[in-house]
C-alpha positions in Angstrom: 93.2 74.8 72.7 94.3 72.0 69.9 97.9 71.6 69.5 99.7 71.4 66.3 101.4 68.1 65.7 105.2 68.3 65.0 105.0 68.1 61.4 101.8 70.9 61.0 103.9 73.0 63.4 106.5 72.6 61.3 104.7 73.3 58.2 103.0 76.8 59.5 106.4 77.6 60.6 107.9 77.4 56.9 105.0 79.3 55.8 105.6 82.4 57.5 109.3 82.2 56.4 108.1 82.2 53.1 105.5 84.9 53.6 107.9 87.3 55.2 110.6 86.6 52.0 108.0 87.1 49.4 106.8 90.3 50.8 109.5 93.0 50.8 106.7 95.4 53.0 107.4 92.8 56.2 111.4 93.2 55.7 110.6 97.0 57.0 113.3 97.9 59.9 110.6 100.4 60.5 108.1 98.0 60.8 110.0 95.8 62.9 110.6 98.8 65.6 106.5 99.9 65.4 105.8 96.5 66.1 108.6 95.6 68.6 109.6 92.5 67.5 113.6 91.7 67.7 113.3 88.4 65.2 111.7 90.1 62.0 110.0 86.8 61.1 108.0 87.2 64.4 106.5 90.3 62.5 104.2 87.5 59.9 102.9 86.1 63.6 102.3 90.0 64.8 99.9 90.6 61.7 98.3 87.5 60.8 96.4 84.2 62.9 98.2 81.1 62.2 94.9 79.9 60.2 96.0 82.7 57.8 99.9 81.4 58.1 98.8 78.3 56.9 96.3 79.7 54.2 98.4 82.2 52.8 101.4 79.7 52.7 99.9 77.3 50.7 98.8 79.5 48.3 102.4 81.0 48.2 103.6 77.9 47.7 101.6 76.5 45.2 102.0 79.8 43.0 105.8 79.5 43.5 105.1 75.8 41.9 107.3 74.7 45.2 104.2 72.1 45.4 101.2 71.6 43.3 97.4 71.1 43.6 96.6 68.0 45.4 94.3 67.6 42.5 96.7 67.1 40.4 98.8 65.1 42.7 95.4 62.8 42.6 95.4 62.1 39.2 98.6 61.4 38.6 98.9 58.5 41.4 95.2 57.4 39.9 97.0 57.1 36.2 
């Protein structure tokens, strides 16, 4: 099984946060009791694979316009 490094670790990390305060559905008391989790951030882990984490995060992030395309990032260090 790979590890993570630090950073990457890091990074999935701060894309479930963000997934579980975008989506008001996985802030469910409810949900947190069916599931048993006690920290309701482990309920993003309980649903999804961290290749989904990281997928979903991005995307998250990127429509937030917290970061943008690494297109774009491209072109503007190339200009």
């Amino acid at each position: 099984e790979a590890m993570l490094s630090e950073s990457a670790a890091d990074t999935v990390r701060a894309c479930a946060s963000l997934i579980y305060d975008c989506c008001p559905d996985l802030q469910d008391p409810e949900l947190h009791k069916a599931l048993g989790v006690t920290d309701p951030y482990d309920t993003v882990w309980t649903l999804m694979q961290p290749y989904e984490v990281d997928q979903l995060g991005g995307k998250l992030y990127r429509w937030l316009g917290l970061v943008g395309p690494a297109e774009q990032k491209e072109t503007t260090v190339k200009n």
